[in-house]
C-alpha positions as CSV (number, residue, x, y, z in Angstrom):
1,X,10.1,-28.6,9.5
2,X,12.2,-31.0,7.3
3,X,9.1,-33.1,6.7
4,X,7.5,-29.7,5.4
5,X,10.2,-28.7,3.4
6,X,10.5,-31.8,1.4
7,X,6.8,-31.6,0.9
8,X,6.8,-28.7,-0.3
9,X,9.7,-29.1,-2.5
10,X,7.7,-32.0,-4.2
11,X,4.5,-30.6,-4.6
12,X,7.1,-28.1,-6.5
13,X,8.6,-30.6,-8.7
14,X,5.0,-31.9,-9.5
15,X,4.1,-28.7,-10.6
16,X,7.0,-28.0,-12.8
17,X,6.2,-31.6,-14.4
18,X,2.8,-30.5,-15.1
19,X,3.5,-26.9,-16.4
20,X,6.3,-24.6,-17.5
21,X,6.7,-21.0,-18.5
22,X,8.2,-20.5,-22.3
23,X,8.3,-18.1,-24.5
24,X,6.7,-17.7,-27.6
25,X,8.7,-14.8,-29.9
26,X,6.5,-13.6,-32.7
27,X,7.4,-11.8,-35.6
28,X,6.4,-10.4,-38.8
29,X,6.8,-13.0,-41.9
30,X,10.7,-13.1,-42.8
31,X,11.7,-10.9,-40.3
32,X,13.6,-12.7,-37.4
33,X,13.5,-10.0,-35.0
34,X,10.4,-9.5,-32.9
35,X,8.9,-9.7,-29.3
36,X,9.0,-12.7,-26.6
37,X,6.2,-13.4,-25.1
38,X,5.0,-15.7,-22.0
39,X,3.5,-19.0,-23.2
40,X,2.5,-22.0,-19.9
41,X,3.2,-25.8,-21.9
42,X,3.1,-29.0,-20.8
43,X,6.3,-30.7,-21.5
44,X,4.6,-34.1,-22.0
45,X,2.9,-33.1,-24.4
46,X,6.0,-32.4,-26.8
47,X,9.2,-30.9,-25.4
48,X,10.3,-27.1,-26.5
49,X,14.0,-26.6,-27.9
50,X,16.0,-24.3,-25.0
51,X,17.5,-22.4,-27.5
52,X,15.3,-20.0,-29.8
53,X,18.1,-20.2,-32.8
54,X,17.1,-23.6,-32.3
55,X,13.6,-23.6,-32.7
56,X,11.2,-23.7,-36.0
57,X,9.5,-20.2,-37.1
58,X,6.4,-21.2,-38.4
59,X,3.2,-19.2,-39.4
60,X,0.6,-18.9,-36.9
61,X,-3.3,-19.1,-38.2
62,X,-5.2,-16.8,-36.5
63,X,-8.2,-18.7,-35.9
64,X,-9.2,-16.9,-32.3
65,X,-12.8,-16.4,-33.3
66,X,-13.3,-20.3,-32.9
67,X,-12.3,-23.0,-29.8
68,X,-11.6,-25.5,-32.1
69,X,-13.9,-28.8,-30.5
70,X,-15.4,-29.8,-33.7
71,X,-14.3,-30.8,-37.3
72,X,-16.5,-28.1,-38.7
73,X,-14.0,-25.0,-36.9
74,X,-11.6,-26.4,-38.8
75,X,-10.6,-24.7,-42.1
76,X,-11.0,-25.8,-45.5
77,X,-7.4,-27.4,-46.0
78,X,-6.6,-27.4,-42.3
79,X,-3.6,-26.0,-40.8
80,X,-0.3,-27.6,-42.8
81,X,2.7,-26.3,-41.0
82,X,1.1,-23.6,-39.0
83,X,0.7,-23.2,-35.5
84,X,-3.1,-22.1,-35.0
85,X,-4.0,-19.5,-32.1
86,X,-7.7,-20.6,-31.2
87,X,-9.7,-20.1,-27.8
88,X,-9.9,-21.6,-24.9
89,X,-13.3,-23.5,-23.7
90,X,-15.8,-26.1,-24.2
91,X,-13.6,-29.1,-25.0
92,X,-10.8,-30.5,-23.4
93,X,-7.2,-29.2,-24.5
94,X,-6.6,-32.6,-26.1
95,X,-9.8,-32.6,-28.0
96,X,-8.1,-29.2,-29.3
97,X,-4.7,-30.6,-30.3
98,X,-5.6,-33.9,-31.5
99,X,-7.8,-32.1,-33.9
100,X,-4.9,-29.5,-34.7
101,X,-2.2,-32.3,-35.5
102,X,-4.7,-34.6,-37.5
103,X,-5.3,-31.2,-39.8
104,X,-1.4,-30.5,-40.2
105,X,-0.7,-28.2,-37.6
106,X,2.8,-28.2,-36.2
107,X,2.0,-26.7,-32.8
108,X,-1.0,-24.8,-31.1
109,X,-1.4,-21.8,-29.1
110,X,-4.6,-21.4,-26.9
111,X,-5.7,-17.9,-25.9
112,X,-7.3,-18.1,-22.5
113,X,-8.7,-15.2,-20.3
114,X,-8.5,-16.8,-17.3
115,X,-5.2,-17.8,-15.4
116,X,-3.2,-19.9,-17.4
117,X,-3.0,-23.3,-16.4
118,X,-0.8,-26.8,-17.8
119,X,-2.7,-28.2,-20.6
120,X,-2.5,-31.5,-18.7
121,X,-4.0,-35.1,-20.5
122,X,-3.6,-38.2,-19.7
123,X,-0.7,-41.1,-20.5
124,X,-2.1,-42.2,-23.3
125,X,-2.8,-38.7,-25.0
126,X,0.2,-37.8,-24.2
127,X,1.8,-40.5,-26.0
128,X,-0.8,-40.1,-29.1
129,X,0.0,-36.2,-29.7
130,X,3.7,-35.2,-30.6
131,X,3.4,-31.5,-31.5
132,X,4.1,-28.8,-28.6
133,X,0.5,-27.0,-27.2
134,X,0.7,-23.9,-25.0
135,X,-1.4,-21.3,-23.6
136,X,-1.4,-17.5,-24.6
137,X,-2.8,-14.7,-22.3
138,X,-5.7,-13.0,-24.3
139,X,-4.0,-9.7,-23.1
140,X,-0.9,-11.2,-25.2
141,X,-2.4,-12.4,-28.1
142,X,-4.4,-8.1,-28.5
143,X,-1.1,-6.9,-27.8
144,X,0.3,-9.1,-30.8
145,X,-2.8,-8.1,-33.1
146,X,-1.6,-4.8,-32.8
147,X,2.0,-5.0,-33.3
148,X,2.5,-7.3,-36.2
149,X,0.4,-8.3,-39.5
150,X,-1.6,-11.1,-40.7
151,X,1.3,-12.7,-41.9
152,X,3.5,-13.5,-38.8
153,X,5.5,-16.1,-37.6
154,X,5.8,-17.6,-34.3
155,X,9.2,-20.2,-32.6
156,X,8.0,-21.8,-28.8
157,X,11.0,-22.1,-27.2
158,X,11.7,-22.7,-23.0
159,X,15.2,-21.8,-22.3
160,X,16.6,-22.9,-18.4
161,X,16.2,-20.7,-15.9
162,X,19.5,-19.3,-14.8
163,X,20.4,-20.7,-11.1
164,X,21.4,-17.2,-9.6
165,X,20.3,-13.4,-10.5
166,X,22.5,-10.9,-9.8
167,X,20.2,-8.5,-8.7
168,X,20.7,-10.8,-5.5
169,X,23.7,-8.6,-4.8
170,X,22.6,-5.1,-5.2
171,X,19.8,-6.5,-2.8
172,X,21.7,-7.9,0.0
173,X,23.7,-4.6,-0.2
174,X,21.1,-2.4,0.5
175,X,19.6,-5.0,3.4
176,X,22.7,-5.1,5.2
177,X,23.6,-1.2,4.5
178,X,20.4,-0.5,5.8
179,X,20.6,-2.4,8.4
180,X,23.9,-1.9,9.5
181,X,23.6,2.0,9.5
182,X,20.3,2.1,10.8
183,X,20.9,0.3,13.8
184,X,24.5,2.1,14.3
185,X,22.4,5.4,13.9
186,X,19.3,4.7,16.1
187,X,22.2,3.2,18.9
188,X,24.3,6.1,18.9
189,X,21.3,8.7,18.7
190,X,19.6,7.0,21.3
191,X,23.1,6.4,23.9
192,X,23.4,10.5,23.5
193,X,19.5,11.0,24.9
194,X,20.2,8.9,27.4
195,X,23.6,10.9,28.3
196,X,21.9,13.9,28.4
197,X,18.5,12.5,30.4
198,X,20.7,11.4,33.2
199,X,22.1,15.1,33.0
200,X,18.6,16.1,33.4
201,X,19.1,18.4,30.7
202,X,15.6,19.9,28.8
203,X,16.3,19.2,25.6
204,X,16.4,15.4,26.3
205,X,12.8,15.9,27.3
206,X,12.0,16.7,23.8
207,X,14.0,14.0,22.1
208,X,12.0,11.9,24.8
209,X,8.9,12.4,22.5
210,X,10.5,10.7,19.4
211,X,11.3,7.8,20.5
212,X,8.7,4.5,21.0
213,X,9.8,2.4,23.7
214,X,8.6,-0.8,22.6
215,X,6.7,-3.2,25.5
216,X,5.4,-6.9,25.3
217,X,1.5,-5.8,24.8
218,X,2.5,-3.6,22.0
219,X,4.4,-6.8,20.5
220,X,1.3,-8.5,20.7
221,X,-1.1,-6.0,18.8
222,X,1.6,-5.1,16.5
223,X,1.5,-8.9,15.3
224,X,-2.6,-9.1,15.6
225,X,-2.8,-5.8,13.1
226,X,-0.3,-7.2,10.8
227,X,-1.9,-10.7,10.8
228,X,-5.4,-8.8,10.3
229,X,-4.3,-6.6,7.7
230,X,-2.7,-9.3,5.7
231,X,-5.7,-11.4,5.8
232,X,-7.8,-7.9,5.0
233,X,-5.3,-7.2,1.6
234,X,-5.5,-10.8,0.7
235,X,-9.2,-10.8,0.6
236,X,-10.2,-7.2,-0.2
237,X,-6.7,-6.1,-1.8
238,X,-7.9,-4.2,-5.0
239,X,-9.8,-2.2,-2.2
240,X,-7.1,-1.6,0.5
241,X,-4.0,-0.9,-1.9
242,X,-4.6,2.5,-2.8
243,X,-4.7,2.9,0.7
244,X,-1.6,1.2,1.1
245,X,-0.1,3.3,-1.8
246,X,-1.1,6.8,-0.1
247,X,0.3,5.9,3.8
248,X,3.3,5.0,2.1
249,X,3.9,8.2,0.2
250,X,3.0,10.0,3.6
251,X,5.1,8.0,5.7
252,X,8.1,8.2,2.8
253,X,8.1,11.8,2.5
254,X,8.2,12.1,6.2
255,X,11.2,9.6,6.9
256,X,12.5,10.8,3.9
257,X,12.7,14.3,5.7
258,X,14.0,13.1,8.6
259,X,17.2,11.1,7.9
260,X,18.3,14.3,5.2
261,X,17.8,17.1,7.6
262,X,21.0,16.2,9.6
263,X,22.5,16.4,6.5
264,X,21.2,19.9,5.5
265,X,20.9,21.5,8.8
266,X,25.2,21.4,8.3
267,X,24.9,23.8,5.3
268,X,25.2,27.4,6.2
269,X,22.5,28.5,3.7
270,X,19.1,29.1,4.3
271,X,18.6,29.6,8.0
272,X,16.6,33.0,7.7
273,X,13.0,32.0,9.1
274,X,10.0,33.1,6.9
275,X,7.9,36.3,7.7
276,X,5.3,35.7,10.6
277,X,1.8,34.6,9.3
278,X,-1.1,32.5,10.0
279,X,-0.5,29.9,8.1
280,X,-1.1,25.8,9.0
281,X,2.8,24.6,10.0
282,X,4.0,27.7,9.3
283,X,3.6,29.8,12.0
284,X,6.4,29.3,14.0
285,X,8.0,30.7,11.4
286,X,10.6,27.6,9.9
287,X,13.5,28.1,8.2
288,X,13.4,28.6,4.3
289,X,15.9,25.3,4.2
290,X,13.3,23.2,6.2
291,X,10.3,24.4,3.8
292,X,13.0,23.7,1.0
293,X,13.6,20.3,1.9
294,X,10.3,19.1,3.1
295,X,9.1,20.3,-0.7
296,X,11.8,18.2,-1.8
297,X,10.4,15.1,-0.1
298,X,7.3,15.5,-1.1
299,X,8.1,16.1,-4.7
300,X,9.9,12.5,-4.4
301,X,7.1,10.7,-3.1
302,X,4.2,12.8,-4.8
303,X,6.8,11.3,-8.6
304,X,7.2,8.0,-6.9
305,X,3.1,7.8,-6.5
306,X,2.6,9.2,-10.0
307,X,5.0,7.2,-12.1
308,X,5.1,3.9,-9.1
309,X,4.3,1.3,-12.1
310,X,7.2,2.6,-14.4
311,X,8.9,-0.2,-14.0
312,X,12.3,0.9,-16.2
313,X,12.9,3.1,-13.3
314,X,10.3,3.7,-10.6
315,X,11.6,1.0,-8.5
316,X,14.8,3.2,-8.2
317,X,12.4,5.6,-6.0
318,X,11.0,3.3,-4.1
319,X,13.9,1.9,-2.8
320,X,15.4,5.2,-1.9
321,X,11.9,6.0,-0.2
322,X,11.6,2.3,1.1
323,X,15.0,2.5,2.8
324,X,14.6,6.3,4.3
325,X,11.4,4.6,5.8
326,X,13.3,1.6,7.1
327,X,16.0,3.9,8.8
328,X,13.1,6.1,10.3
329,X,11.3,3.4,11.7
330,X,14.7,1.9,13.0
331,X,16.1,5.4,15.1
332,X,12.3,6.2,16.2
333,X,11.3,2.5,17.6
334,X,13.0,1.2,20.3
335,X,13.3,-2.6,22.1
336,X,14.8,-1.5,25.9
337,X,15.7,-5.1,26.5
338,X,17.3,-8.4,24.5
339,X,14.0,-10.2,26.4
340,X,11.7,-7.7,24.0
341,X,13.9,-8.3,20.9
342,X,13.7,-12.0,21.6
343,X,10.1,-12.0,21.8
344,X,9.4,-9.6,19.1
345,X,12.0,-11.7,16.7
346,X,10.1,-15.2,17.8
347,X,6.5,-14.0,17.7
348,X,7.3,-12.7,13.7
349,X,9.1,-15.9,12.8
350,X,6.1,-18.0,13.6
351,X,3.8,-15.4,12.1
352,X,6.5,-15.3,9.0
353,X,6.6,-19.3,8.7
354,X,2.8,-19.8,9.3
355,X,1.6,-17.3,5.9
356,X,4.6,-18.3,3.6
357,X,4.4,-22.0,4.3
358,X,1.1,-23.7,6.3
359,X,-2.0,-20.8,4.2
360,X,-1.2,-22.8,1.3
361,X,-2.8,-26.1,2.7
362,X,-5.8,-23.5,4.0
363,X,-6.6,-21.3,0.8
364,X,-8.3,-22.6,-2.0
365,X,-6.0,-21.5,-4.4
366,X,-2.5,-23.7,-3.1
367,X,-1.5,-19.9,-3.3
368,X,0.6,-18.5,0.1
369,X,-0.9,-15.5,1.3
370,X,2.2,-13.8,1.8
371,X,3.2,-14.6,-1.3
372,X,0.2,-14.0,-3.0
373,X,-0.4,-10.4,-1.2
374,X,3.3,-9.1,-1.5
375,X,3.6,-9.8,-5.4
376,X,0.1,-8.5,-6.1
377,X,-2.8,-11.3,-6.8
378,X,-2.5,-12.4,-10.7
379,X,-6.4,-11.5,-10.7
380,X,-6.3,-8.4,-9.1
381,X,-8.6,-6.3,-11.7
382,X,-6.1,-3.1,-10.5
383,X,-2.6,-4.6,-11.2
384,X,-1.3,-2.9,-8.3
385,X,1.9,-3.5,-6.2
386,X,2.4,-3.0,-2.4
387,X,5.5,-0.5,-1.8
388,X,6.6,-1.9,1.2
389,X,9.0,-4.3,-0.7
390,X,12.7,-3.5,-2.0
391,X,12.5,-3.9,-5.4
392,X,15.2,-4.7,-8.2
393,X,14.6,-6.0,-11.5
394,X,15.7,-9.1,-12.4
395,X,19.4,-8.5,-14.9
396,X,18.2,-12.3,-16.9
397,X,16.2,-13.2,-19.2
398,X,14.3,-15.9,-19.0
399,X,10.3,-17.1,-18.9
400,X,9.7,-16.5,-15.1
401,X,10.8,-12.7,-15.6
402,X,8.6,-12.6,-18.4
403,X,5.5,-14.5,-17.3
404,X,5.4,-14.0,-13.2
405,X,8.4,-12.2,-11.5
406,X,10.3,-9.5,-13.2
407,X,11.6,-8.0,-9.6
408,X,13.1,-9.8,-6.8
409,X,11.6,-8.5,-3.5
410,X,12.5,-8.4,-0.2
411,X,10.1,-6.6,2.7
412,X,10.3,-4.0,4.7
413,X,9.9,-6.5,8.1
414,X,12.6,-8.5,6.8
415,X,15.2,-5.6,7.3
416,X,13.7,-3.9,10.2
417,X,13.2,-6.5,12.3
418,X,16.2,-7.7,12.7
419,X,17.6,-3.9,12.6
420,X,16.0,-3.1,16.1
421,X,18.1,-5.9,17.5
422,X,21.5,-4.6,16.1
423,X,20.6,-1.3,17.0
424,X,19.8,-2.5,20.5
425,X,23.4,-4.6,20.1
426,X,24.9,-1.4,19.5
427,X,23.7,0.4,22.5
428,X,24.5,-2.4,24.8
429,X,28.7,-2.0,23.0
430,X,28.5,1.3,24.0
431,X,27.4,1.5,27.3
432,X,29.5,-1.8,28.0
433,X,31.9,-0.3,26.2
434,X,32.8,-3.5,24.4
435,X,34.2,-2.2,21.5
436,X,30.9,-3.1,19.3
437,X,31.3,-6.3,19.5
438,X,27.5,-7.0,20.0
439,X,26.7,-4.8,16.6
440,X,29.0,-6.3,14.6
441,X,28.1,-10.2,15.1
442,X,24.8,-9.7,14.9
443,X,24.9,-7.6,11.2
444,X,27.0,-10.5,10.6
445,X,24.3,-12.6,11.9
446,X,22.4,-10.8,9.2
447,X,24.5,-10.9,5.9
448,X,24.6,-14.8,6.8
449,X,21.1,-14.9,7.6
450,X,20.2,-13.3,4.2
451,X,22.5,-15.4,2.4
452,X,21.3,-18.7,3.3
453,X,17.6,-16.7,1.9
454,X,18.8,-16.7,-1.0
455,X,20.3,-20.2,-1.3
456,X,17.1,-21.4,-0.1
457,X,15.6,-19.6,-2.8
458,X,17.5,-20.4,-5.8
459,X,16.9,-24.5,-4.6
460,X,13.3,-23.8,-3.9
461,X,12.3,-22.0,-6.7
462,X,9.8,-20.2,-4.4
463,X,9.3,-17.3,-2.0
464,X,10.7,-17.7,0.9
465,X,9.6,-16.5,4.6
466,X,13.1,-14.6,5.2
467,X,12.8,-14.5,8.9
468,X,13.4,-18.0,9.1
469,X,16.6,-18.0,8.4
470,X,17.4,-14.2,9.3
471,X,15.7,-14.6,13.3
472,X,18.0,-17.3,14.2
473,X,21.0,-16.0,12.7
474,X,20.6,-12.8,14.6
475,X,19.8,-14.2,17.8
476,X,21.6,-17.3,18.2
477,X,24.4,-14.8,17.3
478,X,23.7,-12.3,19.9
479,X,23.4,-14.7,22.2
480,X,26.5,-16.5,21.7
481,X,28.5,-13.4,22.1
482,X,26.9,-12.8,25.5
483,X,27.2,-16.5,27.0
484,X,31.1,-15.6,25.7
485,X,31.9,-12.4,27.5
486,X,29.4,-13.8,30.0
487,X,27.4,-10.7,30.0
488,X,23.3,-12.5,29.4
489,X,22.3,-11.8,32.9
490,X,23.2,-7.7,31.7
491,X,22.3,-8.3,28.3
492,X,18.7,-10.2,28.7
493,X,17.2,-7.2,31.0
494,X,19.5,-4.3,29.6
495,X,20.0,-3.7,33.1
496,X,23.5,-3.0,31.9
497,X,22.5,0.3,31.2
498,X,21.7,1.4,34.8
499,X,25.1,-0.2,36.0
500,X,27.4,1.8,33.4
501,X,25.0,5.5,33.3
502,X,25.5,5.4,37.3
503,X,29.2,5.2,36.6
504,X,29.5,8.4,34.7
């Protein structure tokens, strides 16, 4: 694994040799305010100032109807300090800016339709041209057709990227929060079933049916449909997001519902029943709160699903959804033993690992197909995002928010997981009445699991498989406090349980 990371952390430092994001702010002639946007340069080349008081505002030549590969695109009286725009093909990019400099140019900007890609040469090119040369997304260079004149100016500048985002924080609160109260609520909810099962009372029978005891062969298709449906979204996502998009807002809305109607079932407004009817759902006749409610939660996901690529705010909705999912999912599945959560935790580390770091060296692209399918393909013709991410936007600017990742993410799997084992930690402290020891290392476990994801991401530069770090944080953890209090025999098979339920 050490031999892996260092690979990968110099096929990342190649990369950021060969190409870097900028920016390229653009604005009308003698007007210094304006609009950033994302330019990909080759530092060797000719290096970019960091700051943009610091770089030159030169005029651009709008000469996007040519490639420039031949002495007859070029102007009469060439380009004398001007930065050209021109379009990307036929020739190499250094047959571009050699002819660019030799004709006065002071930079170049090529418009590409494809992915961008470094404007790479060779030693001696490099060495021969000394004016910067950067490519422009053709969606960029419309969008800048439209919002300033003919006369407009143009400073390439590539300031550092900063080494932490605070959004970090609001992120690892709502991971551990979630976390933390999910497992607390599905360990509590579930100890009081099993209170009043052992009582043989009726209404546990019911309470019976919302609740998934989870058992090795479901472990094993759960990871088979989740490696299948990965591989599905990375091949055929523009087809299978909507999809993706619509269970979502279903299962939302639901979970949504469910972890509020505690809540409202407490106010003392509301509990007259509608009139009898025939009506689909309605003819047991529900209480004007529920109906209230369950409109409610619809009305959230039904705006979430509307508005979901309103980035200013949307992301605010989907976290709320995204986290009533997550606490749903955590009170409603349940592992019976530590031997399930260990296997559960192990087989989705390896599954975790495998598409973050080893698809790269399989796909064509270098691109990780977790990666790649969690932030939404770059050539995805629908510009789509999966939901089942937190979401918060980066609080920097810099050129990676503006060219490739404007949110920092974190799945759904990466809080849930690890949530069944505290939750099953939690039922263990209180049917060992151990004072919740168990629950309270392992969300520990957790914080320092997610921590050391984010360290490993700011040095990486890269996405990171967050089960790596957060599985054997949580385990070894769990663990550890049960070879302590030597209680693994009891906490391995949960036969604890049985010993502690007889007593009462």
């Amino acid at each position: 694994m050490r031999f892996l990371s260092s690979l990968l952390l110099a096929a990342l430092i190649v990369e950021q040799v060969l190409g870097e994001y900028g920016m390229a702010h653009f604005s009308d002639w003698g007007n210094s305010k304006g609009k950033d946007y994302c330019i990909f340069f080759n530092s060797q080349w000719a290096r970019l100032p960091q700051d943009l008081s610091k770089a030159t505002r030169l005029q651009t030549y709008d000469l996007t109807s040519s490639v420039l590969c031949s002495p007859s695109d070029v102007p009469e009286g060439g380009f004398p300090n001007s930065i050209p725009m021109v379009m990307r093909g036929n020739c190499t990019f250094y047959e571009k800016v050699r002819l660019a400099q030799i004709n006065g140019a002071k930079g170049l900007l090529i418009v590409s339709k494809d992915r961008l890609t470094p404007p790479s040469g060779n030693k001696s090119q490099y060495e021969e041209i000394g004016i910067p040369v950067a490519l422009l997304s053709y969606k960029d260079m419309l969008d800048i057709s439209k919002t300033f004149g003919e006369k407009r100016q143009v400073a390439m500048y590539a300031p550092n990227e900063p080494v932490v985002d605070y959004n970090m924080v609001l992120i690892f609160l709502m991971a551990v929060g979630t976390v933390a109260l999910g497992g607390y609520w599905a360990g509590s909810r579930d100890i009081k079933k099993r209170y009043m099962k052992h009582k043989r009372d009726d209404g546990a029978e019911k309470q019976d049916e919302e609740t998934v005891d989870v058992t090795p062969i479901m472990i094993c298709v759960f990871v088979v449909m989740c490696c299948s449906m990965l591989v599905l979204l990375y091949f055929f996502y523009d087809q299978l997001v909507y999809m993706t998009i619509a269970t979502f807002c279903l299962a939302s809305a639901v979970s949504l519902y469910s972890c509020l109607w505690p809540f409202v079932r407490r106010i003392p407004f509301g509990k007259c029943r509608i009139p009898e009817n025939n009506l689909p759902y309605c003819h047991k006749r529900p209480q004007v709160r529920m109906l209230i409610l369950s409109a409610f939660c619809i009305g959230v996901s039904v705006t979430w699903g509307v508005f979901r690529n309103e980035d200013q705010w949307a992301w605010i909705l989907q976290d709320a959804l995204g986290i009533a999912f997550c606490l749903y999912m955590l009170k409603t599945i349940r592992l019976p033993t530590f031997k399930a959560c260990t296997l559960l935790l192990v087989v989705l580390f390896v599954y975790d690992v495998f598409f973050v770091f080893i698809t790269p060296l399989l796909t064509k692209s270098g691109e990780s197909i977790m990666v790649e399918v969690a932030a939404g393909p770059s050539d995805s013709s629908t510009h789509e995002k999966l939901p089942m991410v937190l979401k918060v936007p980066r609080l920097n600017s810099s050129p990676l928010v503006l060219c490739d990742r404007p949110f920092s993410l974190l799945g759904f799997g990466d809080i849930l997981v690890p949530g069944l084992l505290v939750a099953y930690c939690h039922r263990f402290d209180i049917l060992m009445q151990t004072s919740q020891i168990y629950f309270l290392a392992c969300t520990i476990g957790y914080g320092i699991g997610l921590l050391i994801t984010f360290v490993a991401l700011t040095l990486m530069q890269m996405g990171q498989p967050a089960l790596l770090y957060l599985v054997p944080c949580t385990l070894l953890t769990s663990l550890a406090v049960a070879l302590w209090r030597k209680e693994l025999p009891l906490f391995w098979t949960g036969s604890g349980f049985v010993v502690n339920t007889s007593l009462i």
